[in-house]
N, C-alpha and C positions, 0 to 999 in steps of 0.2 A: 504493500500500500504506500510506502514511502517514495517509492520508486517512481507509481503511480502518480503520485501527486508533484513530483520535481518534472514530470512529462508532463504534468495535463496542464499544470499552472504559475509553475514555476522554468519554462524551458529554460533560458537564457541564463538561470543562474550559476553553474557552474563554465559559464563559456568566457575567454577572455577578453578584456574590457577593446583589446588592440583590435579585435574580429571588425568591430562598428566602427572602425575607424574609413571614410572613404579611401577606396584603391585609388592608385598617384602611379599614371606608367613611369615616372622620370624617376619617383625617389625609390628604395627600396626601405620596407619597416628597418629598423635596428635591432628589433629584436620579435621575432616570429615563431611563435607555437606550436603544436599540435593542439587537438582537445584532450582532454586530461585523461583518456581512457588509452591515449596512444602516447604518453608519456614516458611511461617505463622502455618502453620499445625504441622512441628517440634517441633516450638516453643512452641503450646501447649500439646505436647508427651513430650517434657521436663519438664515442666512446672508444672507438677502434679508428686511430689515423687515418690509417687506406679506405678509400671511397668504398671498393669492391669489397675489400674485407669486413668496411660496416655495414654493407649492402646485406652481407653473406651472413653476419654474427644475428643482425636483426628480424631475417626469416627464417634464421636459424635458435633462434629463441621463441619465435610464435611454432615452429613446429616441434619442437622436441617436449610441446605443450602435446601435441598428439600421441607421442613416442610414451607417455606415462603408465598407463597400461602392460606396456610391454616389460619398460624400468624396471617395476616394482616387483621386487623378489620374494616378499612376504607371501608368509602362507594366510597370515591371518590380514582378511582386504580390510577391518575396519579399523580407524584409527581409536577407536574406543580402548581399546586394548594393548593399544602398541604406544607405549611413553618415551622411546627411543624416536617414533617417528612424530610426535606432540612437536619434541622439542625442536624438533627439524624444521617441522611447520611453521612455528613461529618463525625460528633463522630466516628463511624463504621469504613469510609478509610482509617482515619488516625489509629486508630488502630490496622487495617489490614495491613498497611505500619510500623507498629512497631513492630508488630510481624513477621513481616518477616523480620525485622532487627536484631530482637532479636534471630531467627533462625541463623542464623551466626555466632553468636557472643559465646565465651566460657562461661564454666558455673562456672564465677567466680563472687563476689558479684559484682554490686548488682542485677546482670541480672536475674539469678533465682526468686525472689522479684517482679521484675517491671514484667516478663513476666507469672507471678501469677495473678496478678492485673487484667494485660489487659488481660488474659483468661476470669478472671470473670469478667470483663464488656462484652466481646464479644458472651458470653452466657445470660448474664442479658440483654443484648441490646435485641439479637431476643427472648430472654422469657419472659422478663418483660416490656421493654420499648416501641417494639415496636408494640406489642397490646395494652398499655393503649396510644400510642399515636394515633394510630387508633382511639381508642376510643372517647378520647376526640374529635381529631377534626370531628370524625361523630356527637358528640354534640354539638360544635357550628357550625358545619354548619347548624343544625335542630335549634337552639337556635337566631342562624342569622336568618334563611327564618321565626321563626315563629313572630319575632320582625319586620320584615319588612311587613308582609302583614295587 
């Protein structure tokens, strides 16, 4: 209903204020956005120098949103149960919340820097972390049932 209601009567208010600005063929804005739901995503198209390689990193982060599925090593799918992968979660949102802050933000120091970082965790998170975290906890839970019976 929230969601509902920033649609039906609220559109404009998370859009930025530069949008209403009128288009000027001669000048170019100084500083130009995305909408905030393509921020995170920006942020890592900046974030990688090489044009092609931030081309590559940035559909390369909306699809290994697909690859999740496949990632995830657990035996057990709900996170109800898994605290190894709670805390992961978190790591992830907030990172996800920083890259989209950092999507906004100019590319003066030391933004370029931090929004490097958290590219590479946010690729290290779904390549590396969170199949060995899968992992392990499919081993102790087989490590737990096989000590209890």
């Amino acid at each position: 209903t929230v969601f509902s209601v920033f649609v039906f009567f609220f559109p404009n208010y998370l859009g930025h204020p530069d949008n209403y600005i009128p288009a000027d063929s001669i000048k170019t804005p100084a500083h130009i956005v995305p909408e905030w739901y393509f921020l995170p995503f920006y942020a890592i198209l900046r974030s990688i120098p090489d044009k092609v390689g931030g081309v590559v990193a940035m559909i390369g982060a909306i699809l290994i949103l697909m690859l999740l599925p496949f990632i995830n090593t657990s035996e057990v799918r709900s996170p109800e149960f898994r605290p190894l992968y709670g805390i992961g979660f978190w790591f992830i949102f907030f990172d996800f919340l920083l890259l989209g802050w950092l999507g906004q933000q100019s590319t003066e120091d030391p933004y370029p820097l931090v929004g490097a970082v958290l590219t590479a965790f946010y690729f290290i998170y779904f390549l590396i972390i969170l199949p060995v975290i899968g992992l392990l906890e499919s081993y102790l839970i087989r490590y737990n049932c096989l000590n209890n019976v």
